[in-house]
N, C-alpha and C positions, 0 to 999 in steps of 0.2 A: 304612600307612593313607593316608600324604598320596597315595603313585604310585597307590591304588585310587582315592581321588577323584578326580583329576585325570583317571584312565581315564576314566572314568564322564563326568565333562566332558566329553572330546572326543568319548566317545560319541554323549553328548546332542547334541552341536553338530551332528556330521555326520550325525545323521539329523533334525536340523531342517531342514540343509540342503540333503538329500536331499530330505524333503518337499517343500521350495518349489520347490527345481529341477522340480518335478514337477510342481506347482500350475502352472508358469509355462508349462508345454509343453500340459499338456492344456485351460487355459486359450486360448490361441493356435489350439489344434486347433480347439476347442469354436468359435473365434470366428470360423475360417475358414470352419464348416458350416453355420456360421447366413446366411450372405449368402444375397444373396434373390434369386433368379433371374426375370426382367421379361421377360416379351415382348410386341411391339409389333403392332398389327394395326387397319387401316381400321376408320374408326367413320363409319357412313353418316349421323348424325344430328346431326352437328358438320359436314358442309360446304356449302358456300355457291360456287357458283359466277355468276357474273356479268359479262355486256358489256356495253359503252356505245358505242353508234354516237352519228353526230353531223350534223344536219341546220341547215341552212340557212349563209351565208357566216358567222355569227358561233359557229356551230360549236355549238349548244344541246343538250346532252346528250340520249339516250335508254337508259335501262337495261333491260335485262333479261336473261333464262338462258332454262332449259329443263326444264321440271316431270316429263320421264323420262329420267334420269340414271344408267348402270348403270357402278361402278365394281367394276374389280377389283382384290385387292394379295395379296403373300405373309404370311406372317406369321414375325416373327422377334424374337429377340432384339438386333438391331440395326436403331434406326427409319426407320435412312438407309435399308438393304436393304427395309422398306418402303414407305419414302418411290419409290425407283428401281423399283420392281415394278408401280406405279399404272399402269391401263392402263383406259379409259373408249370408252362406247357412250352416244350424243348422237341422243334422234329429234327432227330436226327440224320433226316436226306437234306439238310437244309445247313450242313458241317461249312464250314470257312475258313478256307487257312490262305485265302491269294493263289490256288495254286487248284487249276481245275481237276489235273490228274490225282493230285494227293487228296481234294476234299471224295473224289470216287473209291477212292483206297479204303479212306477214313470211315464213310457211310458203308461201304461194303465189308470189308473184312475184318475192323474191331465192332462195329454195331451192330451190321446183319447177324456173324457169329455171336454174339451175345443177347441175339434177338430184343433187339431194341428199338424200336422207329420213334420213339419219346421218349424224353426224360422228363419225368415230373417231379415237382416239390413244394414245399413251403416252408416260411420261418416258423418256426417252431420257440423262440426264446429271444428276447434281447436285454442281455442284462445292463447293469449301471456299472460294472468293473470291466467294459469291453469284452466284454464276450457274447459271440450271436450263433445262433444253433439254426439251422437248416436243414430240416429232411431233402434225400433227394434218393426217390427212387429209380434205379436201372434193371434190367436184367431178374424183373420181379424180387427185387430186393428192394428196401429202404434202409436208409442208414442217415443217422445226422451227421453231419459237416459242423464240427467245432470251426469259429474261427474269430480274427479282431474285424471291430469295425470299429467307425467313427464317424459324428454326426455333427456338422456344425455347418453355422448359414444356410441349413437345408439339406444340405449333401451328406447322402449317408453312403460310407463306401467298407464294401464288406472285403477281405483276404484269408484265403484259406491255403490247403494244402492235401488232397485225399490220394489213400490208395487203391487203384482199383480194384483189385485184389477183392477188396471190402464187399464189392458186389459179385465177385466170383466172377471176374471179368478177365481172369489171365488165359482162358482161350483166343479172345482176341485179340490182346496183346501179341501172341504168338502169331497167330495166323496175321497180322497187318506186319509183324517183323521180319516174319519169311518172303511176304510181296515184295517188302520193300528194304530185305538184306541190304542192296548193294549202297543206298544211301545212309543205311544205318549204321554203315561201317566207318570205324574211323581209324586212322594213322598203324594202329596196334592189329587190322584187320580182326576185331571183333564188331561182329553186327550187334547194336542192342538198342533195344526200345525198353525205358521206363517205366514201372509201374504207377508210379507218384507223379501229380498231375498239379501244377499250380491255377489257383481259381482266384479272379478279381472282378468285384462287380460294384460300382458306381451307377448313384440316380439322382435327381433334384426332385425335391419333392415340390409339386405348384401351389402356390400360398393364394386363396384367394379372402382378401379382408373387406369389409362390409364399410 
């Protein structure tokens, strides 16, 4: 009677044991199929791009972009590979600075002189020490744009710094400085328009998870 109980115990045990073992795997399996698979892809309604030229000797800012903006990107499950796939179309009769006589300036006498009706580009680099490379062509020239960025919650925001020069664009510098001498001039009565141009561009990237 006692060796049948005791059967019967180790019965009971090893198939309790058995069960868990089992609970424990297809628990595991169960929790591996549940992860959520995310991919990433340009969201046009989240960027913001924007320059700042800089007039007279005390260097007084002017901002603006460009009101038609045609970005392209891949779409992936990794947001770097859409961050590096960005590739962008710039018209420049489409200049924005708030100020309707100055964006006619703008489009006419540094663009038109430097024959340019678009600017185009692409990322070219994004490394893991902050640093992000950007072609961008004008003036049948390309050149990359060194600059920092930074990626987090989604938002990648790029800053740079170029000189025009770099695209052999100091004819229009000149001719948009003689239009527009009398506001370029400051306190010292010297008119001056800047070569070096501040560039900042911010986007969210759209997460869609499964």
């Amino acid at each position: 009677m006692k060796k049948s109980i005791f059967l019967l115990l180790g019965i009971s045990v090893l198939l309790i044991f058995t069960s868990c073992k089992g609970d424990s795997i297809e628990s595991e399996e169960s929790g591996g199929s549940s992860a959520r698979a995310c991919f990433y892809s340009y969201n046009e309604g989240t960027t913001k791009f924007q320059w700042t030229a800089f007039k007279t000797t005390n260097k007084v800012g002017v901002a603006g972009g460009f009101n038609n903006i045609t970005i392209r990107s891949e779409k992936s499950d990794d947001p770097m590979i859409v961050l590096k796939s960005i590739a962008f179309n710039m018209s420049t009769a489409s200049v924005e600075t708030n100020n309707e006589d100055r964006n006619a300036k703008v489009a006419k006498y540094f663009f038109e002189t430097i024959n340019t009706s678009e600017i185009t580009g692409n990322v070219t680099s994004i490394n893991d020490d902050g640093e992000c490379r950007i072609s961008v062509k004008m003036n049948g020239v390309s050149i990359d744009i060194v600059g920092d960025y930074t990626f987090e919650n989604n938002i990648f925001m790029f800053n740079s710094e170029i000189d025009v020069s770099s695209w052999n664009a100091l004819p229009g510098i000149t001719a948009l400085n003689n239009v527009c001498e009398d506001v370029h001039t400051g306190e010292d009565g010297i008119s001056k328009l800047w070569p070096k141009v501040e560039l900042s561009f911010i986007t969210k990237l759209k997460s869609d998870c499964d």
